[in-house]
Every structure is written in C-alpha cells, then in structure tokens.
PDB file of N, CA, C and O in Angstrom:
ATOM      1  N   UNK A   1      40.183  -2.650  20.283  1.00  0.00           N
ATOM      2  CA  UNK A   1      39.574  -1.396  19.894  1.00  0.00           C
ATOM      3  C   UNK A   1      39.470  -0.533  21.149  1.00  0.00           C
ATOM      4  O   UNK A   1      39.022  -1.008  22.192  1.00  0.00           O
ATOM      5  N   UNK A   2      39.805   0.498  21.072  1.00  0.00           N
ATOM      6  CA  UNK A   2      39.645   1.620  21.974  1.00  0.00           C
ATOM      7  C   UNK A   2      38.639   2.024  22.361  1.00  0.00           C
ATOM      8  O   UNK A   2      37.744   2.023  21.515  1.00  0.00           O
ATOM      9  N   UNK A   3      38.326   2.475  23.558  1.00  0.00           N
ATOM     10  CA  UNK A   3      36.877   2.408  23.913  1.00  0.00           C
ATOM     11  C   UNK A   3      36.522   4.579  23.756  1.00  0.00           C
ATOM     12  O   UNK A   3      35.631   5.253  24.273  1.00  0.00           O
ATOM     13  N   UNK A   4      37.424   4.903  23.041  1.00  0.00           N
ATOM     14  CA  UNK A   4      37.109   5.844  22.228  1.00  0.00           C
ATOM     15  C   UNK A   4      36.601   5.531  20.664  1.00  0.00           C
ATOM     16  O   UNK A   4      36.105   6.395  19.941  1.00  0.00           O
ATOM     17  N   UNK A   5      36.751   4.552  20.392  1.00  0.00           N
ATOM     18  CA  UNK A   5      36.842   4.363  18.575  1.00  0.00           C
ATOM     19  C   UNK A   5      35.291   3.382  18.667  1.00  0.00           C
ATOM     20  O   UNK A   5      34.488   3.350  17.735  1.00  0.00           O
ATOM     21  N   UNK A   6      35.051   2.413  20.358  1.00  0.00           N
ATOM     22  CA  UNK A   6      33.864   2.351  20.325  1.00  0.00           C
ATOM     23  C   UNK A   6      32.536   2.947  20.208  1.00  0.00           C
ATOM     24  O   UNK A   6      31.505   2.569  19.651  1.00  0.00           O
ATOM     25  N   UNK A   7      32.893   4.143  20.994  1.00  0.00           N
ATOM     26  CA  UNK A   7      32.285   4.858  21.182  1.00  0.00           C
ATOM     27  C   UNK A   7      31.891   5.563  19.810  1.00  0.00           C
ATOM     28  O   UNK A   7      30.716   5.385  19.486  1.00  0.00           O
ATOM     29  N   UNK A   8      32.661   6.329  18.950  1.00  0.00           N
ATOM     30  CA  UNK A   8      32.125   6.977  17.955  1.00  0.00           C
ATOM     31  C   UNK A   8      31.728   6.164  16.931  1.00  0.00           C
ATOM     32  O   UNK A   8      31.047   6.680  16.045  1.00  0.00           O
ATOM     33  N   UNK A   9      32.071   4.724  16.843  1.00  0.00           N
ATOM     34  CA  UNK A   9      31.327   4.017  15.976  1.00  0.00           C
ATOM     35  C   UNK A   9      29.768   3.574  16.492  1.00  0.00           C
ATOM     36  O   UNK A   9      28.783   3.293  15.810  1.00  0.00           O
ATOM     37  N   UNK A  10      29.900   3.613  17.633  1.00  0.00           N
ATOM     38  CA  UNK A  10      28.428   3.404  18.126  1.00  0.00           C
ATOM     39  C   UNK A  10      27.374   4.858  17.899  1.00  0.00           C
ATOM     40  O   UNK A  10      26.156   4.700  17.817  1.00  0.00           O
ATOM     41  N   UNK A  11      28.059   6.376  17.804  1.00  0.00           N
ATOM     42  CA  UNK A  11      27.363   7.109  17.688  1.00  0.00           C
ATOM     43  C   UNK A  11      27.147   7.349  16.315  1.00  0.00           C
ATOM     44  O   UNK A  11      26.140   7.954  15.946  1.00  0.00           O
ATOM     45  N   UNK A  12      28.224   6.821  15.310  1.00  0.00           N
ATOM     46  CA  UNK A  12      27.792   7.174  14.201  1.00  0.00           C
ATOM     47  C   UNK A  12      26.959   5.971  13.453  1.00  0.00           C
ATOM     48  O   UNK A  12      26.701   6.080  12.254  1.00  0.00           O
ATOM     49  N   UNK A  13      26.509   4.706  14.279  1.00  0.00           N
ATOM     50  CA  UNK A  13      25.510   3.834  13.702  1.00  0.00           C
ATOM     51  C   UNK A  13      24.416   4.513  14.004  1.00  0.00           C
ATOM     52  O   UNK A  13      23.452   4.381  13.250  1.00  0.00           O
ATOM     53  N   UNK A  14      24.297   5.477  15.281  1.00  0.00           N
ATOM     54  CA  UNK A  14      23.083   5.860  15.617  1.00  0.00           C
ATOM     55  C   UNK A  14      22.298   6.469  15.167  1.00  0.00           C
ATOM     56  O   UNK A  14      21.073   6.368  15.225  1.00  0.00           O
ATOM     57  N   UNK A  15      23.571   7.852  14.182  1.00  0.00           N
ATOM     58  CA  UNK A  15      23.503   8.565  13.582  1.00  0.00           C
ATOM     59  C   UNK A  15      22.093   8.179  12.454  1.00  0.00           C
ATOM     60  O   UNK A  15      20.903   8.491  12.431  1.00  0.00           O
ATOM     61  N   UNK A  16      23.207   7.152  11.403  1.00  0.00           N
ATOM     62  CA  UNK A  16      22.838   6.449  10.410  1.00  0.00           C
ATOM     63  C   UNK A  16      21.613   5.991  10.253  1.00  0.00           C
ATOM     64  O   UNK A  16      21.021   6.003   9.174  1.00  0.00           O
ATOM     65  N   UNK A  17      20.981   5.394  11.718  1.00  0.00           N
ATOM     66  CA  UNK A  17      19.385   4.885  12.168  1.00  0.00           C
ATOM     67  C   UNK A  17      18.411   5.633  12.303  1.00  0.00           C
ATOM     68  O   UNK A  17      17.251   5.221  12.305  1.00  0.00           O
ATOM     69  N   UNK A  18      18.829   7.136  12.465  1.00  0.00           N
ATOM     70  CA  UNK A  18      17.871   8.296  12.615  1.00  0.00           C
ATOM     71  C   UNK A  18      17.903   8.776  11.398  1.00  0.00           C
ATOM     72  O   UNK A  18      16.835   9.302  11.084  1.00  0.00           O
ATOM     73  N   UNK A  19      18.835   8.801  10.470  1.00  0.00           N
ATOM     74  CA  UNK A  19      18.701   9.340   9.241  1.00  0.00           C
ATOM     75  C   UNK A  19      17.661   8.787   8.505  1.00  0.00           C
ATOM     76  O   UNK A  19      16.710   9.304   7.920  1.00  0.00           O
ATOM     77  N   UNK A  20      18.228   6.987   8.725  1.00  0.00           N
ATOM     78  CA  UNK A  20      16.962   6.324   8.190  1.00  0.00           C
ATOM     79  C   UNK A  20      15.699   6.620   8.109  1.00  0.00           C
ATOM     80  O   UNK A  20      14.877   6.888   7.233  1.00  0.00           O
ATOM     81  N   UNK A  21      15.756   6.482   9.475  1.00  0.00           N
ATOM     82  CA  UNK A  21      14.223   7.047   9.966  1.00  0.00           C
ATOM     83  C   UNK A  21      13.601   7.750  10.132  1.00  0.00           C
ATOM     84  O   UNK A  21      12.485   7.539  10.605  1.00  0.00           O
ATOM     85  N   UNK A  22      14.166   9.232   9.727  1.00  0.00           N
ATOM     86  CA  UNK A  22      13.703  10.436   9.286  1.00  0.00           C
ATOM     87  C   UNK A  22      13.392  10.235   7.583  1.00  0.00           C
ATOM     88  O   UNK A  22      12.198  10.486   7.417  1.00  0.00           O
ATOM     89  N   UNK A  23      13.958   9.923   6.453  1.00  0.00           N
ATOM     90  CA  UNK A  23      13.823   9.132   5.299  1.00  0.00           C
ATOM     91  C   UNK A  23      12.492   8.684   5.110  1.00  0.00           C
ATOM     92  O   UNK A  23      11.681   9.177   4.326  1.00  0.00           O
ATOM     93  N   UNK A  24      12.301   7.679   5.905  1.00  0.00           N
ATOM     94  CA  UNK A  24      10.881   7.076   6.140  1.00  0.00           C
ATOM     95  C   UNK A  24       9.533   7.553   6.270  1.00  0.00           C
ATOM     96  O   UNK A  24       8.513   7.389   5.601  1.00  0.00           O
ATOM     97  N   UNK A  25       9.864   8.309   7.513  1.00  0.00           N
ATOM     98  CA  UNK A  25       9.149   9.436   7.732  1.00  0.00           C
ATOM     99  C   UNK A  25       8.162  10.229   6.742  1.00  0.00           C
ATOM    100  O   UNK A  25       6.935  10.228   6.643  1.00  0.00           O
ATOM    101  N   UNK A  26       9.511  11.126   5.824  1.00  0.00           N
ATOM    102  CA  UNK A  26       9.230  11.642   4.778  1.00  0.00           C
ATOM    103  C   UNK A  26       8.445  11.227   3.838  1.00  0.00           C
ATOM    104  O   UNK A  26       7.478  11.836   3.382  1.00  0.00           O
ATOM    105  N   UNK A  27       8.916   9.984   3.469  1.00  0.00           N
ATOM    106  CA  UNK A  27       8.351   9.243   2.489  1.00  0.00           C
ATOM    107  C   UNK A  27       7.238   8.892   3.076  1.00  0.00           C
ATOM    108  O   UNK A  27       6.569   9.922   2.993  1.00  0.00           O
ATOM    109  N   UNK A  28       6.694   8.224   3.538  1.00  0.00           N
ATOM    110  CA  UNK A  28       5.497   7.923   4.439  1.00  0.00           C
ATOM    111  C   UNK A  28       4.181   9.552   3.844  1.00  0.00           C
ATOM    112  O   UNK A  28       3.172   9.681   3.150  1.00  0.00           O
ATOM    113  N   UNK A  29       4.804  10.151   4.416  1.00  0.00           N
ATOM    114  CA  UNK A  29       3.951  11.622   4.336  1.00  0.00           C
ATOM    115  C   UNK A  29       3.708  11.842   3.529  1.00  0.00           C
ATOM    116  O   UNK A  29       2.500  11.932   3.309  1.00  0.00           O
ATOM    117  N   UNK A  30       5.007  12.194   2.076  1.00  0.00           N
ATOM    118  CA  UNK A  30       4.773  12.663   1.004  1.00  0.00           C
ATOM    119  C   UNK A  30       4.030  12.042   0.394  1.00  0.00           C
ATOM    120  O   UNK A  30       3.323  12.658  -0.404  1.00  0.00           O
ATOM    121  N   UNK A  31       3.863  10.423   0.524  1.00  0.00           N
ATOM    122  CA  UNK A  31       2.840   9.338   0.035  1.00  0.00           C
ATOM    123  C   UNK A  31       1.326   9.641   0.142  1.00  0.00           C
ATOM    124  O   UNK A  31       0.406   9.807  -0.659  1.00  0.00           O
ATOM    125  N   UNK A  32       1.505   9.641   1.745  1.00  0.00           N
ATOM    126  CA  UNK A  32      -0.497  10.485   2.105  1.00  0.00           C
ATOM    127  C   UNK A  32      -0.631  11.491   1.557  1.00  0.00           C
ATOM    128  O   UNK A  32      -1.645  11.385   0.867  1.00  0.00           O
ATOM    129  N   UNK A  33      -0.068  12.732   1.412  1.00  0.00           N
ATOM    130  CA  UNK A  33      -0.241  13.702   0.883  1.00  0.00           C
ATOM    131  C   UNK A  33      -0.822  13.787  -0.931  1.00  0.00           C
ATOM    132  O   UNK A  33      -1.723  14.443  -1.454  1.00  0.00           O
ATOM    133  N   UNK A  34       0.199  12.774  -1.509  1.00  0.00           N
ATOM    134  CA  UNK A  34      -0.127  12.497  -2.988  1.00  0.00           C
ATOM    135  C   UNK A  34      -1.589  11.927  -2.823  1.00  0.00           C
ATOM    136  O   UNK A  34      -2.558  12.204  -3.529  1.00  0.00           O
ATOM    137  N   UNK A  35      -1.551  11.217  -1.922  1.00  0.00           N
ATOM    138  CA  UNK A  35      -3.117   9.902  -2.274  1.00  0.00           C
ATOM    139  C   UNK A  35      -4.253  11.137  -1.479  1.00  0.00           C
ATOM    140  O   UNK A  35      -5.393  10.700  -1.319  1.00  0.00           O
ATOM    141  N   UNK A  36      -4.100  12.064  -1.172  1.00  0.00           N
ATOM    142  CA  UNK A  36      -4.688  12.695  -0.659  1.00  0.00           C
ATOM    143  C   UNK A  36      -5.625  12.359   1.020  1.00  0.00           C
ATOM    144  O   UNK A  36      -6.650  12.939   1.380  1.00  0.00           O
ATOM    145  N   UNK A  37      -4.828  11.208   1.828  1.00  0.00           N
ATOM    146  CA  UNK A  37      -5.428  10.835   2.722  1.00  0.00           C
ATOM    147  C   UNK A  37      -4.669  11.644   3.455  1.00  0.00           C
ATOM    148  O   UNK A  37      -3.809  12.470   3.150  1.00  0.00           O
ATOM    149  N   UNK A  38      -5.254  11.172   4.787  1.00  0.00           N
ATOM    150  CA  UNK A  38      -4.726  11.775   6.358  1.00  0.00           C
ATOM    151  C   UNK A  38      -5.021  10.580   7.267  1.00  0.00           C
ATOM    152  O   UNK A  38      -6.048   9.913   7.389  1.00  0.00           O
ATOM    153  N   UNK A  39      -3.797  10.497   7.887  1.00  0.00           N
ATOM    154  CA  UNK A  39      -4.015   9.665   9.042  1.00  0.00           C
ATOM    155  C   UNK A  39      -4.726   7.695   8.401  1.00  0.00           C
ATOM    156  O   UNK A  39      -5.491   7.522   7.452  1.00  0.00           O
ATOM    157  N   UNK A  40      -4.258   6.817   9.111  1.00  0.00           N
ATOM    158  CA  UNK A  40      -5.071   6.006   9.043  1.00  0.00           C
ATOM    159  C   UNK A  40      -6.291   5.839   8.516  1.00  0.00           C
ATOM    160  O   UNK A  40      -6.486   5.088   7.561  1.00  0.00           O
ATOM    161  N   UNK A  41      -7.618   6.822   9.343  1.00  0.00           N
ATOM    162  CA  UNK A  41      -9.140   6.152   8.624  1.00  0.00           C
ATOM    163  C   UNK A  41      -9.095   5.992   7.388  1.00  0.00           C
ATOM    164  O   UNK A  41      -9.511   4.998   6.792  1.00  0.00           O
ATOM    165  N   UNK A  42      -8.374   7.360   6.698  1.00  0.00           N
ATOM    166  CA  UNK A  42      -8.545   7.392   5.804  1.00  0.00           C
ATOM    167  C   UNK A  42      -8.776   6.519   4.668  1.00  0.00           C
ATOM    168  O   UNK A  42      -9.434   6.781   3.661  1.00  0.00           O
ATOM    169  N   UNK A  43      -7.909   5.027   5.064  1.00  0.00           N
ATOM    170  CA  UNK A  43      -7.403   4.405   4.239  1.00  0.00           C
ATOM    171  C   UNK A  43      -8.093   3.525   4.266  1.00  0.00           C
ATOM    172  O   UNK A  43      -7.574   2.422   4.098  1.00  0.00           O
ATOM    173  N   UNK A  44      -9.404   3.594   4.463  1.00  0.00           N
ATOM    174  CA  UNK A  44     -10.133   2.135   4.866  1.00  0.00           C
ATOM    175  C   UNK A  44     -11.496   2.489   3.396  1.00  0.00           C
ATOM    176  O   UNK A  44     -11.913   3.630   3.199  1.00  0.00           O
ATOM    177  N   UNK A  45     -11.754   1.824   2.939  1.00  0.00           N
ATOM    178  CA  UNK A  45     -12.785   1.783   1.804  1.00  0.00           C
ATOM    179  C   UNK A  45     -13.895   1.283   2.375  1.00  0.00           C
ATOM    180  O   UNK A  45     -13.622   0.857   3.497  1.00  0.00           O
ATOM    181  N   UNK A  46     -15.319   1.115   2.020  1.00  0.00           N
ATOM    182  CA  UNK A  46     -15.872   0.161   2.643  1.00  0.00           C
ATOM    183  C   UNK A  46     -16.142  -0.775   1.166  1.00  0.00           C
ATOM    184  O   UNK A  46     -15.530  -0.535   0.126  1.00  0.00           O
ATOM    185  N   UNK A  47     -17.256  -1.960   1.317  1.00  0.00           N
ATOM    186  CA  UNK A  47     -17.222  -3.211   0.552  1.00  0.00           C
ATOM    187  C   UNK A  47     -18.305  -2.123  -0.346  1.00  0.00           C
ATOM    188  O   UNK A  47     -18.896  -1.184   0.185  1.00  0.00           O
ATOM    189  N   UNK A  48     -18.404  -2.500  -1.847  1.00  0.00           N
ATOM    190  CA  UNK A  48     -19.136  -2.010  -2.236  1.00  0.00           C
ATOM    191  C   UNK A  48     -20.958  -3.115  -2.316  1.00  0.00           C
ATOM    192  O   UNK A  48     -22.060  -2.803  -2.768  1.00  0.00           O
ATOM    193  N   UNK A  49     -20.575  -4.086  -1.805  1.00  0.00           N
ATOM    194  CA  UNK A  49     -21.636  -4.947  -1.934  1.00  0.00           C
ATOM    195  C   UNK A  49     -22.286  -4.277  -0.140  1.00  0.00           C
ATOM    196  O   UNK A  49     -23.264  -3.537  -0.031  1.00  0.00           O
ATOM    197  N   UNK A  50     -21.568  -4.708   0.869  1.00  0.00           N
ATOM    198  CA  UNK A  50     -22.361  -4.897   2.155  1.00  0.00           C
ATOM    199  C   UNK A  50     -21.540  -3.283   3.005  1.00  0.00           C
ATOM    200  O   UNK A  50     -22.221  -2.997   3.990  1.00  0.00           O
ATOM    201  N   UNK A  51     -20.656  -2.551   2.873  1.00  0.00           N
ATOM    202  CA  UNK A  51     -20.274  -1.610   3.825  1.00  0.00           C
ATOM    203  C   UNK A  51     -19.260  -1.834   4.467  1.00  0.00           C
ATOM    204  O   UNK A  51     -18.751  -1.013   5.230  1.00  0.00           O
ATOM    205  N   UNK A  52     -18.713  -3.271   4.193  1.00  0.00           N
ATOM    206  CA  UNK A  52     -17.746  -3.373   5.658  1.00  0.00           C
ATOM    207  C   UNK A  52     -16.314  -3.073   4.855  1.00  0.00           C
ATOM    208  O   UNK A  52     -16.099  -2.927   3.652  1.00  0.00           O
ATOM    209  N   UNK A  53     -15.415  -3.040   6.017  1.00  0.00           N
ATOM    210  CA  UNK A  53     -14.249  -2.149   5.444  1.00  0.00           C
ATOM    211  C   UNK A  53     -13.537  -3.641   4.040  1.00  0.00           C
ATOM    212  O   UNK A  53     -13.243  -4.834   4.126  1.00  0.00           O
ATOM    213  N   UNK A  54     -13.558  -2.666   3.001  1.00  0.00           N
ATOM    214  CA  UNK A  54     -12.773  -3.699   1.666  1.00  0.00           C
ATOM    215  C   UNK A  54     -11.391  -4.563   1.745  1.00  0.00           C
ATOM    216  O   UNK A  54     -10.315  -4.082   2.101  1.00  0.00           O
ATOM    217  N   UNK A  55     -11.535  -5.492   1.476  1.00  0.00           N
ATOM    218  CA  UNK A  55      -9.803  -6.060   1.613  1.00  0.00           C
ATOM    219  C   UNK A  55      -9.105  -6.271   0.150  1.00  0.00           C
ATOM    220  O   UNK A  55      -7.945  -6.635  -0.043  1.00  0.00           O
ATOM    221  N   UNK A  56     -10.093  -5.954  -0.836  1.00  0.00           N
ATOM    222  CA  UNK A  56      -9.421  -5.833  -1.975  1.00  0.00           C
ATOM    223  C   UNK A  56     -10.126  -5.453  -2.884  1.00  0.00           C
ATOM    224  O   UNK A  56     -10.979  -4.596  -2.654  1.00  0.00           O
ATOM    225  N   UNK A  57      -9.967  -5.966  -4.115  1.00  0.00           N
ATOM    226  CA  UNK A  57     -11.049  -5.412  -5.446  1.00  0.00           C
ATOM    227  C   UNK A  57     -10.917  -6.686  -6.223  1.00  0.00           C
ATOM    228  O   UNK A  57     -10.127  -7.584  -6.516  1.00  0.00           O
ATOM    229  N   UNK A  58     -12.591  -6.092  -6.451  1.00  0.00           N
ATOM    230  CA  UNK A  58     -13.097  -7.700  -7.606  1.00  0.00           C
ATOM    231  C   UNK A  58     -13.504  -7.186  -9.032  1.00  0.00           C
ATOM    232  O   UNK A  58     -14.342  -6.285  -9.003  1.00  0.00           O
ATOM    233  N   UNK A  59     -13.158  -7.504 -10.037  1.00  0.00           N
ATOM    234  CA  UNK A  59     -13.717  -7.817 -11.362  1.00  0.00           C
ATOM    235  C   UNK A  59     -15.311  -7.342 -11.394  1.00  0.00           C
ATOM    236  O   UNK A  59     -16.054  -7.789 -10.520  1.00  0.00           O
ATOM    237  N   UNK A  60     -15.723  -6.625 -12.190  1.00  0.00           N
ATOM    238  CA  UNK A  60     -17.178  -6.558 -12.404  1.00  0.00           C
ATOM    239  C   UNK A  60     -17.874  -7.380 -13.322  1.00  0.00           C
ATOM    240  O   UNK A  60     -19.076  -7.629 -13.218  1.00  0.00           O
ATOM    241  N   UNK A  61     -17.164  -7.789 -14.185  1.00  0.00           N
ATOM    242  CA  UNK A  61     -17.443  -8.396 -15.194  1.00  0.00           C
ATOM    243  C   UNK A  61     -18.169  -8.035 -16.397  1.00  0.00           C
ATOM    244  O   UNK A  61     -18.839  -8.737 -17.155  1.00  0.00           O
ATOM    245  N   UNK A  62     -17.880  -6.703 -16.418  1.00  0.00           N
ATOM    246  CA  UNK A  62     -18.893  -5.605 -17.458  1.00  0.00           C
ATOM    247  C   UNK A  62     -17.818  -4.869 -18.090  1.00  0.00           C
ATOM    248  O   UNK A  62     -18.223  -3.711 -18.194  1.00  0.00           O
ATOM    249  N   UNK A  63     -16.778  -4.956 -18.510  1.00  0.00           N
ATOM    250  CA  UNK A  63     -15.688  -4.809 -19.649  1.00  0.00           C
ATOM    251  C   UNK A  63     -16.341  -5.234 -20.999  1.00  0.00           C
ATOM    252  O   UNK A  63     -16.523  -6.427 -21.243  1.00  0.00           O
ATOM    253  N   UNK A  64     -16.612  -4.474 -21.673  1.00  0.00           N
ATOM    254  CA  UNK A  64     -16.763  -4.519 -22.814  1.00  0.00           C
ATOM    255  C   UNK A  64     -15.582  -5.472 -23.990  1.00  0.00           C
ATOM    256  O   UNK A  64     -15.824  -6.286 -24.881  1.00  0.00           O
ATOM    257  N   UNK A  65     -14.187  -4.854 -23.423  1.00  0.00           N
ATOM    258  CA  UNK A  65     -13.388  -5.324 -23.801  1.00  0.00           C
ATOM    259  C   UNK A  65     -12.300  -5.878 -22.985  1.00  0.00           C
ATOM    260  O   UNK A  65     -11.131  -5.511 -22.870  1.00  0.00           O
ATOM    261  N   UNK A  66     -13.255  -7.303 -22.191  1.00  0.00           N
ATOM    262  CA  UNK A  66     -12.808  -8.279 -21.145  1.00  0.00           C
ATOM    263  C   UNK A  66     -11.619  -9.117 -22.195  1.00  0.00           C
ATOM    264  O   UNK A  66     -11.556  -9.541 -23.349  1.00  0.00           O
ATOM    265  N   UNK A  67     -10.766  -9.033 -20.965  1.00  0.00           N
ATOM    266  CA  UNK A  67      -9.576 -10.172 -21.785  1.00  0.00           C
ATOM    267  C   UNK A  67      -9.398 -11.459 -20.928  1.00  0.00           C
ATOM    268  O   UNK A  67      -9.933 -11.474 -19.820  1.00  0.00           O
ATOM    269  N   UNK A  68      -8.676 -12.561 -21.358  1.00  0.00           N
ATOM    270  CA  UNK A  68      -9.058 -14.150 -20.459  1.00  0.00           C
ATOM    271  C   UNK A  68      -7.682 -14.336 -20.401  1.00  0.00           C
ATOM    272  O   UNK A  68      -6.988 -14.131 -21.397  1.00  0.00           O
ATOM    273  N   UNK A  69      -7.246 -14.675 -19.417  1.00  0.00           N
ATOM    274  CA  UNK A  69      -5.971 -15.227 -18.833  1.00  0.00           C
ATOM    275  C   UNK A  69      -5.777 -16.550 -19.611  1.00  0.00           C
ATOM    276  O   UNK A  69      -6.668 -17.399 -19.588  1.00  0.00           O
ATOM    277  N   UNK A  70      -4.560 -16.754 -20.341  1.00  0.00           N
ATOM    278  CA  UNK A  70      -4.748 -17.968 -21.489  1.00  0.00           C
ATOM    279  C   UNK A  70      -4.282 -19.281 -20.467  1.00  0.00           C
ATOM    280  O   UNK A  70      -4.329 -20.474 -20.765  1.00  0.00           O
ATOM    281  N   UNK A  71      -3.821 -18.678 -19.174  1.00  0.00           N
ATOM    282  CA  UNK A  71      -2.943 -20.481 -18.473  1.00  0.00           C
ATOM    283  C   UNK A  71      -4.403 -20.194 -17.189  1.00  0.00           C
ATOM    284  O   UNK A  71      -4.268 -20.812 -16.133  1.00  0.00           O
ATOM    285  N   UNK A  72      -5.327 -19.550 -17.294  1.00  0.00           N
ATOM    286  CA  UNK A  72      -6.151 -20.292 -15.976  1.00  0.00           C
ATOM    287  C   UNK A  72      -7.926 -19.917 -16.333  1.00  0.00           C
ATOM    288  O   UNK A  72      -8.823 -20.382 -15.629  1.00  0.00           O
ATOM    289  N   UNK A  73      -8.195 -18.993 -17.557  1.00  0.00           N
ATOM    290  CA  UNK A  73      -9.376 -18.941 -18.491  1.00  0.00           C
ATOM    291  C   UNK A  73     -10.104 -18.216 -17.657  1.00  0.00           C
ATOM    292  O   UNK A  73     -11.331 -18.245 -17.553  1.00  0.00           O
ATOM    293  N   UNK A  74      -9.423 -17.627 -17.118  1.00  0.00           N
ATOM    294  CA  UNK A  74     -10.310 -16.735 -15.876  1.00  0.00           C
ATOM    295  C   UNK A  74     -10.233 -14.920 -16.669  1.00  0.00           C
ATOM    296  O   UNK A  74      -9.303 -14.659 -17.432  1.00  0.00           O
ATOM    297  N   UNK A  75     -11.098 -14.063 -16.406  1.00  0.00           N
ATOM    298  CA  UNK A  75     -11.573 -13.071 -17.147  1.00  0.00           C
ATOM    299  C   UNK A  75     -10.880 -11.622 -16.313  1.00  0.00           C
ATOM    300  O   UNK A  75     -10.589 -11.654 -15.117  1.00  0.00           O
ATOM    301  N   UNK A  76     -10.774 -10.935 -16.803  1.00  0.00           N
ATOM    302  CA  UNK A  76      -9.824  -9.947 -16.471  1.00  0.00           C
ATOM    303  C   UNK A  76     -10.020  -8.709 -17.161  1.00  0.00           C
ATOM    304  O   UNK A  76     -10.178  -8.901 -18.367  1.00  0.00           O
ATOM    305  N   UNK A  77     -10.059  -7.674 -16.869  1.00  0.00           N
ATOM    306  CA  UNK A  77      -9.629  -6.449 -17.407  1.00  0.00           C
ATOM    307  C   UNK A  77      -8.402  -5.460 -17.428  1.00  0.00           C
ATOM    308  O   UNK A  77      -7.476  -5.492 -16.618  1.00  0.00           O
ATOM    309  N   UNK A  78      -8.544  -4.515 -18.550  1.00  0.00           N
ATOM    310  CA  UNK A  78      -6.915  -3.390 -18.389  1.00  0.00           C
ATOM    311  C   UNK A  78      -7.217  -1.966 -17.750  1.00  0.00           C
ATOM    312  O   UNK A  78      -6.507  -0.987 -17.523  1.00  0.00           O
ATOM    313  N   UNK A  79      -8.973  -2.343 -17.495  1.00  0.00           N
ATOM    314  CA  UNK A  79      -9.832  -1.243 -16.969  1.00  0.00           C
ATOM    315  C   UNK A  79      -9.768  -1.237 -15.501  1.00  0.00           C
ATOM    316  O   UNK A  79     -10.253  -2.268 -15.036  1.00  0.00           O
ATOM    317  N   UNK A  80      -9.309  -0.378 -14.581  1.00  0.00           N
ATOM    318  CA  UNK A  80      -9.046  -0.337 -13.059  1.00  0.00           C
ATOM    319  C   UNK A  80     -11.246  -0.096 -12.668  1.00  0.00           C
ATOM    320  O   UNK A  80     -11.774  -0.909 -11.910  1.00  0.00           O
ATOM    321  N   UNK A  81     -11.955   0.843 -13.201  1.00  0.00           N
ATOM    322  CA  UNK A  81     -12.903   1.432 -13.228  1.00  0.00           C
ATOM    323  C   UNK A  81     -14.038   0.136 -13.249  1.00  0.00           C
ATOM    324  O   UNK A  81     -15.263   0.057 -13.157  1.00  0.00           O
ATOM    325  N   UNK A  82     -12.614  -1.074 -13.469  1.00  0.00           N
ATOM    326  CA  UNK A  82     -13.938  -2.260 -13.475  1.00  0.00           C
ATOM    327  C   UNK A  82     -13.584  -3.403 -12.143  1.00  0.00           C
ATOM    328  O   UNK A  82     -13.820  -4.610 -12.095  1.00  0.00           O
ATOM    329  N   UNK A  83     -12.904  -2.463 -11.077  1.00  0.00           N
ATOM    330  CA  UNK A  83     -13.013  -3.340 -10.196  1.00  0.00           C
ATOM    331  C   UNK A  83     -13.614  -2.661  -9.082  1.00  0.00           C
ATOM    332  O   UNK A  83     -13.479  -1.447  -8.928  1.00  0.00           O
ATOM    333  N   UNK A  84     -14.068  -3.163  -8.540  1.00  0.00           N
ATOM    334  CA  UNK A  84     -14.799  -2.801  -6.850  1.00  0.00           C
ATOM    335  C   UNK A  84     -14.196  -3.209  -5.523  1.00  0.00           C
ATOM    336  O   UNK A  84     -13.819  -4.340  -5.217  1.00  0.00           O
ATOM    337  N   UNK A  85     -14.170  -2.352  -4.944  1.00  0.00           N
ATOM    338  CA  UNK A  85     -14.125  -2.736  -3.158  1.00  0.00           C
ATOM    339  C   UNK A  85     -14.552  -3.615  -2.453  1.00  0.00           C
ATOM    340  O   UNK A  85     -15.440  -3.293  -1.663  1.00  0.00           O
ATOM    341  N   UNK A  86     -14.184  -4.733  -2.471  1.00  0.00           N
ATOM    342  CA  UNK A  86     -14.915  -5.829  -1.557  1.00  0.00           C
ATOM    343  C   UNK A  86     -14.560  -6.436  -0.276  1.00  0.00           C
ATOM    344  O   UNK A  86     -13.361  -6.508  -0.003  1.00  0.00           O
ATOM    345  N   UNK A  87     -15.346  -6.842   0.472  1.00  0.00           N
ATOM    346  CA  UNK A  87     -14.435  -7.242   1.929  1.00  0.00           C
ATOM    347  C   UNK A  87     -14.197  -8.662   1.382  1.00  0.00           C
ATOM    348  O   UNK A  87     -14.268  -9.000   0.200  1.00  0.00           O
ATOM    349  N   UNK A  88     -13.861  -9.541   2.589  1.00  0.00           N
ATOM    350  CA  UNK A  88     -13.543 -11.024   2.398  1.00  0.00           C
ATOM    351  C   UNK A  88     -14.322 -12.205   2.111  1.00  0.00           C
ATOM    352  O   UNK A  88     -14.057 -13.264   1.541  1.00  0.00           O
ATOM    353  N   UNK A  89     -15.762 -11.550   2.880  1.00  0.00           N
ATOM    354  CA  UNK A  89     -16.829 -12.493   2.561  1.00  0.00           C
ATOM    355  C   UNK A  89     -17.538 -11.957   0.992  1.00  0.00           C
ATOM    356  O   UNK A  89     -18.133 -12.907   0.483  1.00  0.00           O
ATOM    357  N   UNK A  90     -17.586 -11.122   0.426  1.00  0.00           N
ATOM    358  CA  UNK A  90     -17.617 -10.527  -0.763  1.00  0.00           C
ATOM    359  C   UNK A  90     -16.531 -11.340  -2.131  1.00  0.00           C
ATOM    360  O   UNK A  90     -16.499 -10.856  -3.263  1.00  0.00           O
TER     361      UNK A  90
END
C-alpha cells in the first residue's frame, strides 16, 4: 500500500470518528433537553425515605390495582406514580 493510500485511509477513519462523535453529542443534548435537565446535578433525585441521592425506585405498595408476578409472587404495578426514589440502604 502506498503511503499515499495510507494516508487518506487514515484521514478518512478519522473523519468517520468525529462524525461519530459529533452524533453523540447531539443525541446526548437533545436527550437533556427533552428530560428537561442541565448538566449532571440535575440528574440526581434524592431517596424519598432519608434524602440521599436515589439509586432506583421501589413499589409503594398502595396500587389499588396491584398485580403479582405469577413465577416469583412478588407484587407489582402498571402504575409508574407508584414507585419512589430510593437510595441503596432504602
């Protein structure tokens, strides 16, 4: 290979990697923008039991119309409004 034909294949992978990553970028943004955050803090919840930042969401167990997982009998809802922010020790 010619160290001309190297060359433009090396600039047009480079190309290709910035495109990517302008792509990303975008998407990234247009994402915060929809969820209406900014920046990082944003994205931190705190626990709804103790304050500390949430690592997920728990079941309230106040579904009126609670449904049960038939392979583990564990209780569940189709209601998002019935889960809470909780940290890990929560």
């Amino acid at each position: 290979m010619s160290s001309s034909s190297l060359t433009a294949l090396i600039v047009l992978v480079t190309l290709i990697h910035i495109a990517a990553f302008a792509v990303m970028i975008v998407i990234r943004v247009r994402r915060n923008e929809v969820d209406g955050t900014i920046g990082r803090s944003a994205l931190i919840t705190p626990c709804s039991v103790c304050g500390e930042p949430a690592t997920h969401r728990s079941y309230d167990g106040l579904d009126p119309n609670e449904q049960r997982d038939p392979h583990t009998g564990r209780a569940y809802s189709t209601d998002m409004a019935h889960y809470q922010p909780v940290c890990a020790a929560h």
